[in-house]
N, C-alpha and C positions, 0 to 999 in steps of 0.2 A: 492555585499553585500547581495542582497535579495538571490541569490543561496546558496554561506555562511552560510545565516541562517537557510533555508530549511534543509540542509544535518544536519547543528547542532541539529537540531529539530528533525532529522531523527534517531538521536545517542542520543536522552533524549528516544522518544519511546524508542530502542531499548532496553537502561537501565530499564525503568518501566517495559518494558514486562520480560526481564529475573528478576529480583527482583520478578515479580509478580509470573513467573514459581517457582520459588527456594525458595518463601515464601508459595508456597504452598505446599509443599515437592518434589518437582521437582529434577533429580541429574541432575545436569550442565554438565557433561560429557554427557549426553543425549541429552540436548538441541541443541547440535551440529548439530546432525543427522536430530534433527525433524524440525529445522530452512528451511528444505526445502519442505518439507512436503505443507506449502500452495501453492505452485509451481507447484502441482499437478491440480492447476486450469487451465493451462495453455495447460490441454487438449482442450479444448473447441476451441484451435486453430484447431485440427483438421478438425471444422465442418465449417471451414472458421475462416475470420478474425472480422465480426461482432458478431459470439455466443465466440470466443475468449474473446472478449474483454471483454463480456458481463461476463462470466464466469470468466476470470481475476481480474477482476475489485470487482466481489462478494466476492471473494478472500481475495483483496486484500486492502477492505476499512475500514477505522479505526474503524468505526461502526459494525462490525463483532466482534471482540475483546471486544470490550466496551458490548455489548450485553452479551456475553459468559460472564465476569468477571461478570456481572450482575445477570445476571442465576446461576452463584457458589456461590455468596457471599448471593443472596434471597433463595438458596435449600440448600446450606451451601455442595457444592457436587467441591472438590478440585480437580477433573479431569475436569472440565468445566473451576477452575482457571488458571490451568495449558495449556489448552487448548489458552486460553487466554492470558496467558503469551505467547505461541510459537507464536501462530498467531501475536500479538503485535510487540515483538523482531522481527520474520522477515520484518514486516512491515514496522519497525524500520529502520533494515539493510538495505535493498533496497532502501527506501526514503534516506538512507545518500549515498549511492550510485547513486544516480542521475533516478531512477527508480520510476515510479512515474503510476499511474492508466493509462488505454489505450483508445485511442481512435479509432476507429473502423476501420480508415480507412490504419495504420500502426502499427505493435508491436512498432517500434521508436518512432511514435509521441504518447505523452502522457503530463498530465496534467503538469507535472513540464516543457516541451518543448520538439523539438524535441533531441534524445540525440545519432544520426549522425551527425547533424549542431552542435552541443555541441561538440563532439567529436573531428571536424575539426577545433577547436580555434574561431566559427564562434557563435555569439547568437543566442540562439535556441528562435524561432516566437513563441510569446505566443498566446495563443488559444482563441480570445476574439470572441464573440457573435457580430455578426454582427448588427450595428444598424438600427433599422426599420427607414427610409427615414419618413418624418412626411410633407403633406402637409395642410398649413393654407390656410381656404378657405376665400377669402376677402367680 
């Protein structure tokens, strides 16, 4: 259920962001192309797999978008909107595709799980924070 909902949630972004590209005069035939354009973060793997992530991630977080739509709508400047439409949409797409922020230690494992153990019908380990052990002194 809860994966279900993620990916659905991943195709509402998606939706907002192209509405948001094509409401700002965006041509939709375009958006195609530029949908991979945030993808381009994904150099930072070459400097290893932690400035990857690290640059991935800058990429590829909702608050990127949300900023930029912010900056167009406060300078009133529709190529910041439309900015923010592509970056959204793609954010969009890959969250409904199972693609999901990274964590340092594999391009696989990432915030939505890992998506090799996914991949193999098997539940992907969610990434929980270790709890600090807690000693009460008598």
């Amino acid at each position: 259920m809860v994966r279900w909902l993620l990916r659905a949630e991943g195709v509402a972004v998606f939706a907002l962001g192209a509405a948001l590209y094509a409401g700002a005069g965006g041509e939709l035939l375009l958006l195609i192309p530029l949908l991979f354009v945030p993808d381009l973060s994904m150099l930072g793997y070459l400097g290893g797999p932690r400035l990857g992530a690290v640059t991935y991630d800058l990429g590829h977080s909702i608050v990127l978008p949300v900023v930029l739509a912010l900056a167009g709508w406060w300078l009133g400047q529709p190529l910041l909107l439309m900015a923010a439409g592509v970056t959204g949409a793609h954010i969009g797409m890959d969250r409904a595709l199972g693609y999901g922020l990274k964590y340092p230690n594999s391009f696989q494992d990432t915030h939505l799980g890992d998506r090799q153990a996914a991949g193999r019908g098997r539940a992907a380990p969610s990434r929980r924070l270790p709890i600090p052990q807690v000693r009460v002194l008598e």
